[in-house]
N, C-alpha and C positions, 0 to 999 in steps of 0.2 A: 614513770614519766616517759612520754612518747618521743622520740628523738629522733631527728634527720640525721644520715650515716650511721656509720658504728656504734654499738651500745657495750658495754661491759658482758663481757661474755669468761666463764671458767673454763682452765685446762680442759676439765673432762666433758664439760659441752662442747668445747668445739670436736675433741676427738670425737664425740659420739657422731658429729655430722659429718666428719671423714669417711666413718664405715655408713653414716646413711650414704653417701657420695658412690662410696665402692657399690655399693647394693647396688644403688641403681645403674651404674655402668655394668654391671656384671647385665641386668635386664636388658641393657640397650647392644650391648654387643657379645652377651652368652662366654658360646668357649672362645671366641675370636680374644678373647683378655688373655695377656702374657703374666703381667704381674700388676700388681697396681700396690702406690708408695705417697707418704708422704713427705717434704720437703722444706725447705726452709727452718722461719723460728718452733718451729711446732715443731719439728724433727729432732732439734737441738732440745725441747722442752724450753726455751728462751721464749715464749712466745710469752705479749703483754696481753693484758684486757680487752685489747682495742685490734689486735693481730688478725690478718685475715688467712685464708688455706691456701696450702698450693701443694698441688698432687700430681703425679708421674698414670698415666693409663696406658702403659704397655700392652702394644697389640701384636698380635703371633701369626696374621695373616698372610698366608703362601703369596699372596697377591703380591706381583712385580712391582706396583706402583706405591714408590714409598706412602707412609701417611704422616702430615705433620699438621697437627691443627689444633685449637684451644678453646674450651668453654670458658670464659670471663665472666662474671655476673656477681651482682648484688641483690641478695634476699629482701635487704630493708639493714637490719642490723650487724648483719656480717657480709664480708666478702669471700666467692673462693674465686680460685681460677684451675683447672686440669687440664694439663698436658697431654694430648692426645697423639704417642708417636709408633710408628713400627718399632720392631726392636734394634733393627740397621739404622735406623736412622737417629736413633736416640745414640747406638755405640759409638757412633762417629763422631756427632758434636758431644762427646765426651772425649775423645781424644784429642780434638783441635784447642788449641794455645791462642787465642787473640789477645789485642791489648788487654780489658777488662778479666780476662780470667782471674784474678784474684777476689774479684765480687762475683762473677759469675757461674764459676764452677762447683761451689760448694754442693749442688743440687747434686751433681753425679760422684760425691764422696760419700753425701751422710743422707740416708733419706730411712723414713721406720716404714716397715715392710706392712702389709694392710693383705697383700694375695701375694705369694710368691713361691709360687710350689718346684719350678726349675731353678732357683737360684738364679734369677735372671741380676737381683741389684749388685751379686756378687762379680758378677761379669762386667756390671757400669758401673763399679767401680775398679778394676783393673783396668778398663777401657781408658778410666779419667787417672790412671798413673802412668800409660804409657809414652805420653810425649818425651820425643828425645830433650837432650842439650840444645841441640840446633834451632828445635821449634821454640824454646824457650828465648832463645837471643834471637829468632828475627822476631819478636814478637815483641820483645824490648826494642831492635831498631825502629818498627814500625811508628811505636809510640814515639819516640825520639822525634824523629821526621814529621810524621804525619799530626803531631800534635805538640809537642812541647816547640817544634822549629817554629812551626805556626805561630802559636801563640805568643811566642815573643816578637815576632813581626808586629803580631797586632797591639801587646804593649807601646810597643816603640810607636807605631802610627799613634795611638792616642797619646803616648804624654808628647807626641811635636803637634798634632793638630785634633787633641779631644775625640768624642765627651767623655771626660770622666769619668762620667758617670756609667763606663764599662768598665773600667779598674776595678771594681771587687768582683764582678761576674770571673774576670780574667783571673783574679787572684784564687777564686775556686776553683776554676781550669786547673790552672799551675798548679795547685792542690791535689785534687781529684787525680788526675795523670801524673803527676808525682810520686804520688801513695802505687798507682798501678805498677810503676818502674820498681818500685822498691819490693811489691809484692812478688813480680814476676823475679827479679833479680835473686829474693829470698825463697822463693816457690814456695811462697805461705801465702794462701788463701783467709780473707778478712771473713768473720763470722756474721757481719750483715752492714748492711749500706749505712747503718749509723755508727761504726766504728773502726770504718775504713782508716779516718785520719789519727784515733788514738793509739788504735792496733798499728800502723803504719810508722809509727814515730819511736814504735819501741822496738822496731826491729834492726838488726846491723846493716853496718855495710850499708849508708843513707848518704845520696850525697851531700855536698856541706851545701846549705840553704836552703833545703829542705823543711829542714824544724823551723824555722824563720815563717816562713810561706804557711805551712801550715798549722802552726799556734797564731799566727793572726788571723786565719780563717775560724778556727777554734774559738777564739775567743771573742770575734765579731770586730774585730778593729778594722776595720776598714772605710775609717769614712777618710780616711790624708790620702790623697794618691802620691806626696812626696814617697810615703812610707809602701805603699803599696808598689811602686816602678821600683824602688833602693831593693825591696824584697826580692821579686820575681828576675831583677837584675840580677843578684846576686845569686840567687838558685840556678839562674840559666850557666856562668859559669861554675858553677861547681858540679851541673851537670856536663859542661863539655870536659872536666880534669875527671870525673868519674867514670863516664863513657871510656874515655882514652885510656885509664886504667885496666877499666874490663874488656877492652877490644870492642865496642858497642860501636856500631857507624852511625854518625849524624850525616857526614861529608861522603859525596862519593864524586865520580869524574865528571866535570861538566854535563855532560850527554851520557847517560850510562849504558845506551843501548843501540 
């Protein structure tokens, strides 16, 4: 039967279209290829029926000018997308720490190798264990600040003057960047974006209101916003006793600069 989007596809079909993928990069850019990889659920062998590709195209070009750019595209029944980056340029954002790295970094730990004749994934993945301590906790501050302070602002504005009907977006916020704090806090990286919040809930060291926040996201409860404000209230402080705990800054001098 003929189907719009994704169709049922096997492990070893889509691998076979990984190495069709490699094939023809190797056509389109010759010896200019450094290594070429795959990433994500397919790396892991996690991949479902419905799972689309995503590959690494390490380029080895003397040329000064970094390169960073992406093929995206859909066949009809699958999707891929391939990364197209120098090798500088890919080492680097393996080494930087932002909020999200706990979803987003798995790509420069685990990737299955397709062309790698210098050992290049070996290198990006020491590239993706070198952040210090330090980059790990501003990067928890960031989150703190730049999104958990927020987002209880904005709680607060809706339950004095609505709509409600943001209180669950918000409760997935508080969710979502709560899991990141705990990820970064634990330096465990989630195995993919659909089990951020169960991987997150069984890790230590959570501040208290956490599990609250996020088994009502889990479990879709969200239509009371009494329950929804009582949650997210209560996770914000048990994120300001945990912070303070860890030395984490939410608060800094009126003017910091």
């Amino acid at each position: 039967m003929n189907m719009y989007g994704p169709v049922k596809i096997s492990r070893s079909e889509r691998l076979l279209t990984c190495h069709e993928i490699a094939n023809r990069l190797h056509e389109v850019y010759g010896d200019k290829v450094k290594a070429i990889g795959v990433y994500g659920s397919v790396s892991r062998g996690t991949d479902g029926p419905f799972s689309d590709i995503e590959m690494f195209c390490v380029r080895g070009d003397e040329s000064s000018e970094p390169i960073e750019f992406r093929y995206e595209w859909s066949s009809g029944p699958w999707k891929a997308e391939v990364n197209v980056c120098s090798a500088d340029v890919l080492l680097n954002k393996a080494s930087i720490v932002e909020g999200d790295w706990p979803l987003t970094h798995g790509p420069y730990f685990f990737q299955q190798s397709l062309y790698d004749p210098e050992g290049f994934f070996a290198s990006l993945r020491k590239a993706a264990q070198s952040p210090t301590e330090e980059a790990f906790r501003h990067a928890i501050n960031e989150v703190l600040v730049g999104e958990m302070y927020e987002f209880i602002g904005k709680l607060r504005n809706v339950n004095l003057q609505g709509p409600y009907t943001y209180l669950p977006y918000l409760a997935m916020e508080f969710a979502q960047y709560g899991a990141m704090l705990v990820g970064l806090h634990n330096r465990k990286l989630f195995s993919t974006g659909a089990m951020v919040l169960p991987e997150a809930v069984d890790l230590p060291d959570r501040p208290k209101g956490f599990d609250l926040v996020a088994n009502l996201v889990m479990s879709g409860q969200l239509a009371e916003p009494s329950k929804i404000v009582s949650a997210c209230e209560s996770f914000w402080s048990g994120l300001i006793a945990w912070a303070a705990e860890h030395g984490y800054e939410i608060n800094s001098k009126r003017i910091p600069f």
